[in-house]
N, C-alpha and C positions, 0 to 999 in steps of 0.2 A: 400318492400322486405319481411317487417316480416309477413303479408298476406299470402304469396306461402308457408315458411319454417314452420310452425305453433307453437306453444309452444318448449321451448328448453328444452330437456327431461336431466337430470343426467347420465350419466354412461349409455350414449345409446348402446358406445362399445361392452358395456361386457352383455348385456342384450339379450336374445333371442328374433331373428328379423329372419325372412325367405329372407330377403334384405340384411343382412348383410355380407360382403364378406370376407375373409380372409385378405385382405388387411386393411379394418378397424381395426379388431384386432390387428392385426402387428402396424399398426398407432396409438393406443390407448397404447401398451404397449412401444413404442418408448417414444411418449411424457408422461407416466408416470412414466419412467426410467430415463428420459432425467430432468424432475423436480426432482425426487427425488437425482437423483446422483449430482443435480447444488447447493441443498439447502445441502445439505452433503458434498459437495465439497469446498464451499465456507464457510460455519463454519469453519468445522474443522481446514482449510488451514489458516485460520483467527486470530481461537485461538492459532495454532502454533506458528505463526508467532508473534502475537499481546505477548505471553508468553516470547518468545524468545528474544525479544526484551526490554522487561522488564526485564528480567534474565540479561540480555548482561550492560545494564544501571544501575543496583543494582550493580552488580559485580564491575562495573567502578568507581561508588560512593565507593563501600567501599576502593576501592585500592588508589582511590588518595588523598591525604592530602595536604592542603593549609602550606604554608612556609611562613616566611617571608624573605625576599631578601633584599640585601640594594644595592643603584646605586652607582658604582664604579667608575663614573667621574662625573664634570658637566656637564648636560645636556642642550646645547643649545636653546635661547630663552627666554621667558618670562613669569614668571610664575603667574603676575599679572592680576586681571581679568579684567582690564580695560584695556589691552593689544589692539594694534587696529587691528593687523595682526592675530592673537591666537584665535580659536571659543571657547567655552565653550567645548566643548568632544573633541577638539586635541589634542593627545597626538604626542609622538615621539620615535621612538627607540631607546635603550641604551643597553648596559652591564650592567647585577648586578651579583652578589654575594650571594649563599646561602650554610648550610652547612644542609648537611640531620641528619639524627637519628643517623647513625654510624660514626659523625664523620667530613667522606670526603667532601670537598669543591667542588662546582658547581660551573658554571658562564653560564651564558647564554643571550641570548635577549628577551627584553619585553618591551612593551610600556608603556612609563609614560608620567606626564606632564612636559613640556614646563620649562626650569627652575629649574629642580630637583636640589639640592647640592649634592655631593655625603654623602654615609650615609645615606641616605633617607630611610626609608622603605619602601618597596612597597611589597604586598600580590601575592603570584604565588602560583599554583601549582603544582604538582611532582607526577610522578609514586612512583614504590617502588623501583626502581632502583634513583632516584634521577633526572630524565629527566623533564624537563619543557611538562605541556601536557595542554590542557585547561581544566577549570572548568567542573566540572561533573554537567547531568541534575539533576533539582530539582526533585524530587520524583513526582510532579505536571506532569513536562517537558516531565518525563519517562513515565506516565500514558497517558499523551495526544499523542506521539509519537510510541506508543505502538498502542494504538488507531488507529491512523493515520496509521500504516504501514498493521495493521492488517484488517483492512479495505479493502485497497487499494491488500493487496495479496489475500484476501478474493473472492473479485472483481475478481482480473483476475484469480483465481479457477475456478471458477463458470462459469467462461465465455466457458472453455474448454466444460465440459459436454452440455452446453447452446449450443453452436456453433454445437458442434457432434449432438443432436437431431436436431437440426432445418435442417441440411444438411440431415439426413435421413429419415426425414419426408418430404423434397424437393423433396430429388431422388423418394420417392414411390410415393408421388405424382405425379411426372413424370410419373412414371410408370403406374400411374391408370389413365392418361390422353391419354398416350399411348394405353392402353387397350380401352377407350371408342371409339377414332378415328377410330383404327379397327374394334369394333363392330357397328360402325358404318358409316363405307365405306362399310360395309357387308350388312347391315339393311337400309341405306338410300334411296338408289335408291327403295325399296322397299317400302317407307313410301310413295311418291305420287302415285303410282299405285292404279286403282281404284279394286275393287274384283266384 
């Protein structure tokens, strides 16, 4: 096939050709719009995202503070590691007890091990209202996560502009496929004719 089509010329679109149709221009400026708006699409959207999401996780870290909490009953089971029932990471739920910065007293649930006595301490964290919330990402966590989303929104930006050229360079396609049929249901019967 590479025989028939000969050297693959650069920017044959935009070049002065006496073959060239309107329709390749138009096709030429499709798919250079269509790349360019998919690599601008997908940064940008990227870095948005991938920022925002690092903002959202900084902000979380700074709001929430570790407590400490004590277990306010015994906690059923067995707190010995030779236990035959008890894995190594089961915990159990309980009620504990915390008191925040200003004062007022919390209660809440959380999971400890197996055999707590009350009194116990055990490490929670807390909004700034005093609410039990999970641990905040490590700065590591934030950075990979941030990554990860900005990525993946990244991705489906791009995909929009991506998706829009490929269909508009389908349809002209069609259209110039359309066009050559015609001109040649016109020309064909004429091509075996002898002169």
């Amino acid at each position: 096939m590479k025989a028939f089509r000969g050297p693959k010329v650069w920017l044959w679109r935009w070049r002065r050709n006496p073959l060239k149709r309107r329709a390749d221009v138009v096709e030429a400026w499709v798919v250079l719009g269509a790349c360019v708006l998919t690599v601008l699409a997908g940064v940008l959207a990227g870095l948005a995202a991938a920022g925002s999401v690092e903002d959202g996780l900084a902000r979380e870290r700074a709001a929430r503070r570790p407590v400490v909490a004590r277990v306010e009953a015994r906690v059923p089971g067995s707190s010995s590691p030779h236990s035959s029932h008890a894995s190594a990471g089961e915990r159990v739920w309980t009620r504990v007890r915390w008191t925040v910065p200003d004062g007022s007293p919390h209660t809440g649930q959380v999971r400890v091990e197996p055999g707590s006595k009350p009194g116990t301490p055990v490490a929670v964290w807390t909004d700034p209202q005093g609410n039990l919330v999970s641990p905040p990402a490590t700065a590591s966590e934030a950075a990979f996560r941030a990554t990860l989303i900005g990525l993946l929104v990244g991705a489906g930006a791009a995909a929009v502009p991506l998706v829009a050229g490929l269909t508009v360079r389908g349809r002209l396609e069609r259209r110039r496929m359309d066009a050559w049929d015609t001109e040649w249901s016109r020309l064909g019967p004429q091509w075996g004719r002898m002169v």
